[in-house]
N, C-alpha and C positions, 0 to 999 in steps of 0.2 A: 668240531671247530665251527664257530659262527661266525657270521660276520654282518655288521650294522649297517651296512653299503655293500650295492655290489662295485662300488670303486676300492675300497678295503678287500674285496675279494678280489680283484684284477690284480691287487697290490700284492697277494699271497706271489711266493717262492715258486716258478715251472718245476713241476716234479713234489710237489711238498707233499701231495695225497697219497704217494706210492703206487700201486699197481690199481690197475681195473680190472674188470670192465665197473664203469661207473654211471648211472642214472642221475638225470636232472630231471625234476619235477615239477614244472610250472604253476603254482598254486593262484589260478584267478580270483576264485572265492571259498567257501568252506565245505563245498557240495564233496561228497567223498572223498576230500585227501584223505584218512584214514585208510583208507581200503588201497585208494591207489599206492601208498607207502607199502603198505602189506605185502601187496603184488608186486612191484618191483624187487624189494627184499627176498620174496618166496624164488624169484628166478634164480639171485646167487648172483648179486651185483654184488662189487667188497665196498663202494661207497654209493649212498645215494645222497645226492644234492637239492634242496627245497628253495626254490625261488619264488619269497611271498610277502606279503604288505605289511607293514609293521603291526597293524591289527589286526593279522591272522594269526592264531589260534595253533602251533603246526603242531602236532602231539608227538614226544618226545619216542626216542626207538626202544620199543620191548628189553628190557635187561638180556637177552636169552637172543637177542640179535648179534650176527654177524659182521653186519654191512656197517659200516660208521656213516653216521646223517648228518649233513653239514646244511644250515640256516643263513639263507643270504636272505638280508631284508631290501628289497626294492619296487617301486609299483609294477607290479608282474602283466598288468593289462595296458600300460603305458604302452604308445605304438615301438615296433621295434624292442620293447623288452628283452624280449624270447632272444631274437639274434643275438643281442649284447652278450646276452647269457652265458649262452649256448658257445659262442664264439672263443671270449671272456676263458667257459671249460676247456676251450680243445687246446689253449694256449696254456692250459696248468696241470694239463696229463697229455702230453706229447706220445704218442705211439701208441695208447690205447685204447681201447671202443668205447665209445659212449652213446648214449641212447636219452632222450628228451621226450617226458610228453608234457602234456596235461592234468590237472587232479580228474578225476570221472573218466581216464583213459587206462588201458590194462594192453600191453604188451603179449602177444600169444607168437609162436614159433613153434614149428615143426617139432611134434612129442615135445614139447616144453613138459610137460607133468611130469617127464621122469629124468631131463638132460637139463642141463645147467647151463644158464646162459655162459657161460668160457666156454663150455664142451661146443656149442653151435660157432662161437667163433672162430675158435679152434680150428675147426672144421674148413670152417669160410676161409682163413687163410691159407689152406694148405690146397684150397680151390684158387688163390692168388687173385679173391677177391676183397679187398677193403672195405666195402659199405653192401646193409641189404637195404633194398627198398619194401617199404612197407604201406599196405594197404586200410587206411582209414576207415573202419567200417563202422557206421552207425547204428547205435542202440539206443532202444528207446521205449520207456514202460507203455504197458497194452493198453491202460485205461488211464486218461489224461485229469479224468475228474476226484480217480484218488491217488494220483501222483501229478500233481498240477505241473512239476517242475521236469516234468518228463524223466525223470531217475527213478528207476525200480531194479535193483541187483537181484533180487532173487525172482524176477518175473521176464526180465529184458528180452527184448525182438528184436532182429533186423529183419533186415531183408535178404531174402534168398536169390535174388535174378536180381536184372536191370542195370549190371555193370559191365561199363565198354570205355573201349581206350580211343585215341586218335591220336595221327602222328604230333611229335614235338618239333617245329620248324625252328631252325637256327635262327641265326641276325640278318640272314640274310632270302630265310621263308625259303631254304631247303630242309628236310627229314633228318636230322639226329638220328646217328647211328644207335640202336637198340634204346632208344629213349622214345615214352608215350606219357601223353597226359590220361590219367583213369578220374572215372566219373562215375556216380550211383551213390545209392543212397538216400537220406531226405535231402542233400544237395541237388541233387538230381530231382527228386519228385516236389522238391520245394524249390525250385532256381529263381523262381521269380522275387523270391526274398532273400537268398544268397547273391550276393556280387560276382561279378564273373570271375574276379580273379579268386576269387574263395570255394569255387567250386569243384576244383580237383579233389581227389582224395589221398593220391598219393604221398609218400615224404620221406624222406631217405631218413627213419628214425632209429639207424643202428649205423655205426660208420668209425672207422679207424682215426683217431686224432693225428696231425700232423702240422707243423709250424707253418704257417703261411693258411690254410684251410680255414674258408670260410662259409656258414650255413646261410644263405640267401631268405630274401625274404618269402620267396615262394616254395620253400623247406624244400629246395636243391641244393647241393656245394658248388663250390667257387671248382673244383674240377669236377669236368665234364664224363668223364670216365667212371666214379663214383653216382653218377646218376641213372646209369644205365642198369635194365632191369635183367639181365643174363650176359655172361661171357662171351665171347664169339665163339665158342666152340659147345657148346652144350648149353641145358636151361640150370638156371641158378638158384637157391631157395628163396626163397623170397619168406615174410613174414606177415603180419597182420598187428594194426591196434585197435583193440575195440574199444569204441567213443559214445559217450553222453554229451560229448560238448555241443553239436551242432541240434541235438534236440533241445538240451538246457537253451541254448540261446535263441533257438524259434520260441520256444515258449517265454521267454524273459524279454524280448523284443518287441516294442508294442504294436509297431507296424506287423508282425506276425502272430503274435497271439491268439486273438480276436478271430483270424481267419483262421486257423489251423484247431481241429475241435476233435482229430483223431488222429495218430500217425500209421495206423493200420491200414495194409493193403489185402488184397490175393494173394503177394507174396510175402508176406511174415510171415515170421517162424520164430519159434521159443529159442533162444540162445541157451548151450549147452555150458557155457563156456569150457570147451574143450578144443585142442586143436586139431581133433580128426574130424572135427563140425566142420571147421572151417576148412581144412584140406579138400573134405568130400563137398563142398560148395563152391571149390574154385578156387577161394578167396587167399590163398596162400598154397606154395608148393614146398618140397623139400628138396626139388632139385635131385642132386646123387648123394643124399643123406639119408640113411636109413635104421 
């Protein structure tokens, strides 16, 4: 099911897709949507969603697919896109998980290689937890001179250290209970050309649908309980997305182009893409999933 607008898509039927868990796709430009379609499909999403320009290119789903892909056409890099979207979803699958990224983004969670994304939320719920947070972690090809646009899938690095949190103050600059803002990355080792507000990495990109719920512009929800990174009684899983966007866009940024002439540090390291890489680097837990 397509649709030529995403007000045509607001206009769909609450309930009309059937069950999740369902993925939205934010398609900015043409840089790996393929692969990221792939990738969300390989988890065991039953629908994936593509939010992208009417002159993008979105390649249709494999015969031999599962998951039904739904095509909303609207400017996807327009400010506030993303929310409308995203928003727009949680009000046309009431009660079920949905998950948002970007093209050049890939989703990883605890043993994802052999568990299905239901089986982890499965899980999550019966933990009587509704949303996991997830940690934004950036990739980015090792040589800049033959991947000018910083995407290399079969070579990617991040970074292994340099990630820390600090407290999240309420409205009124007290600590939020079990809520932090996380930081690292080339956002971190490149802040000077990130904005402040764009410099977290964090984002609540898996989370229970519900009528009223709403994803904010600084990819938290409208409840405050949903944003926190463990339960009050034990530590909680948490997940990972690994991202090419924040490199694509220092290298496509003309104010950072220019200046930025490697993204290699000390601490790179070859990405596995596996999620026992990332567990054994911090970067995600399983929590009492095992």
């Amino acid at each position: 099911m397509d649709f030529d607008t995403l007000d045509q898509f607001a206009a769909a039927r609450p309930g009309a897709f059937g069950k999740g868990p369902a993925a939205m796709v934010v398609a900015e430009d043409r840089v790996e949507v393929d692969s990221t379609l792939d990738h969300v499909r390989s988890l065991g999403f039953r629908h994936v969603f593509v939010l992208a320009p009417p002159d993008l290119r979105v390649p249709p789903a494999p015969a031999e697919a599962t998951a039904q892909q739904h095509v909303i056409r609207a400017r996807s890099r327009a400010p506030g896109a993303t929310q409308q979207a995203v928003n727009t979803l949680i009000d046309k699958m009431p009660g079920e998980w949905l998950h948002y990224c970007y093209n050049g983004e890939y989703l990883f969670y605890p043993f994802c290689e052999d568990r299905s994304v239901g089986e982890m939320v499965t899980w999550v719920m019966e933990e009587r937890r509704s949303a996991i947070l997830t940690y934004v972690i950036d990739l980015y090809a090792p040589d800049l001179r033959t991947y000018p646009d910083a995407v290399a899938l079969d070579s990617a690095m991040l970074d292994s250290s340099g990630y820390y949190a600090e407290g999240r103050p309420d409205e009124n600059g007290h600590p939020r209970e079990r809520q932090l803002d996380f930081y690292g990355g080339l956002r971190w080792r490149f802040e000077e050309h990130v904005p402040k507000p764009k410099r977290k990495i964090d984002r609540i990109g898996l989370f229970q649908a519900r009528p009223g719920l709403r994803l904010r512009e600084d990819h938290t929800l409208s409840d405050e309980e949903m944003n926190t990174y463990a339960c009050p009684w034990h530590h909680s899983l948490t997940a990972a997305i690994c991202s090419f966007r924040v490199a694509k866009a220092l290298r496509t940024n003309p104010g950072s182009r220019h200046d930025i002439g490697d993204f290699r540090w000390h601490k790179s390291t070859p990405f596995h893409w596996s999620s026992l890489q990332l567990m054994e680097l911090g970067l995600m837990e399983p929590g009492q999933w095992f």
